[in-house]
C-alpha positions, 0 to 999 in steps of 0.5 A: 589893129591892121595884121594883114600880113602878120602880128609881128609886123605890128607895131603900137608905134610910129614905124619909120622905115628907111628904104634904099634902092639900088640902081646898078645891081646885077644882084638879086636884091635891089631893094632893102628896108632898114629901121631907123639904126640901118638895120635890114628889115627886109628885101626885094627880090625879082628873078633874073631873066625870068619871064615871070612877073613876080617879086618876093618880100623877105626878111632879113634871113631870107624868108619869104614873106610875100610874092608879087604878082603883076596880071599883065593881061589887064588893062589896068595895073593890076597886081595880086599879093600871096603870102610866102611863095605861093601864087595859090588863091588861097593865100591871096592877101590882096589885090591892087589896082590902079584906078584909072589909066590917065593919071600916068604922074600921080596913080592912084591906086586902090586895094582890096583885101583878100576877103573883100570878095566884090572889090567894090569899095577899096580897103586902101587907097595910095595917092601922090606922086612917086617921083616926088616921093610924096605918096601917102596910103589911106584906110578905105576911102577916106583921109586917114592916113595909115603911111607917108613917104618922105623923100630924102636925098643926100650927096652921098646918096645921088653918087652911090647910085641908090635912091634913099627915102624913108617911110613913116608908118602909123600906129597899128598898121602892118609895115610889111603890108605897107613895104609891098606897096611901095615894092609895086609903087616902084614897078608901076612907076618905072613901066610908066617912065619906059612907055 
């Protein structure tokens, strides 16, 4: 049983999620997360014109459930997760760093949760390649798999503009965890199609 954000984002079932992203938006949201009746789960909000390098996760009234935080001192990708609005050590959920710099195609990324204080062996790990939406979390450093993208384009999709793929998440793993990977996944992978 993984609660890592909350119990309430727990399911004893296969979760799939539907995620849509909005390309043209000046809005604040250009990420939204449905279920499988299209309805809103969560959002992504980045401030505008902000130098700050965060992102917050809310549901669907608005809450909010996390923030991101890059580290854009490190040399690695390096990002920090808080619960709500805070960027307190105190409520650090996890960190997440890419494992080395040279695979720019297919990241891999390691997680550590907050308690895992040494960060020596991951508590997750992602691998596969975002631009395929191929990528699958692990637990740990093993095979077991805990969430799988899938990619899922249609007509309608490529003209609207907003890139559809779905997300199916294992049995008694926290979505909302596995939602905020794929919020930084997105990041990592549209600094590395600038540089």
């Amino acid at each position: 049983k993984m609660a890592i954000v909350g119990p309430q984002f727990w399911a004893p079932y296969p979760v799939d999620l539907g995620i849509v992203r909005k390309v043209m938006t000046i809005t604040d949201g250009n990420f939204a997360v449905t279920d499988v009746n299209g309805n809103l789960l969560f959002k992504v909000k980045e401030p505008l014109f902000s130098l700050s390098d965060k992102r917050f996760l809310l549901d669907a009234s608005d809450n909010p459930i996390l923030t991101l935080r890059e580290n854009k001192v490190s040399l690695h990708d390096r990002w920090q997760v808080f619960r709500g609005k805070s960027t307190n050590q105190n409520d650090l959920v996890y960190t997440l760093k890419r494992s080395s710099m040279i695979q720019l195609m297919k990241p891999k990324l390691d997680v550590f949760l907050a308690q895992n204080k040494e960060m020596k062996v991951c508590d997750f790990h992602v691998k596969g390649s975002w631009i395929d939406r191929s990528c699958v979390v692990y637990a740990g450093k093993s095979d077991a798999i805990v969430a799988q993208m899938h990619k899922k384009h249609t007509a309608q999709s490529i003209l609207i503009g907003k890139s559809n793929f779905s997300v199916t998440v294992y049995p008694n793993v926290d979505y909302a965890f596995i939602v905020s990977l794929i919020v930084i996944l997105d990041d990592i992978n549209r600094e590395d199609s600038e540089d």
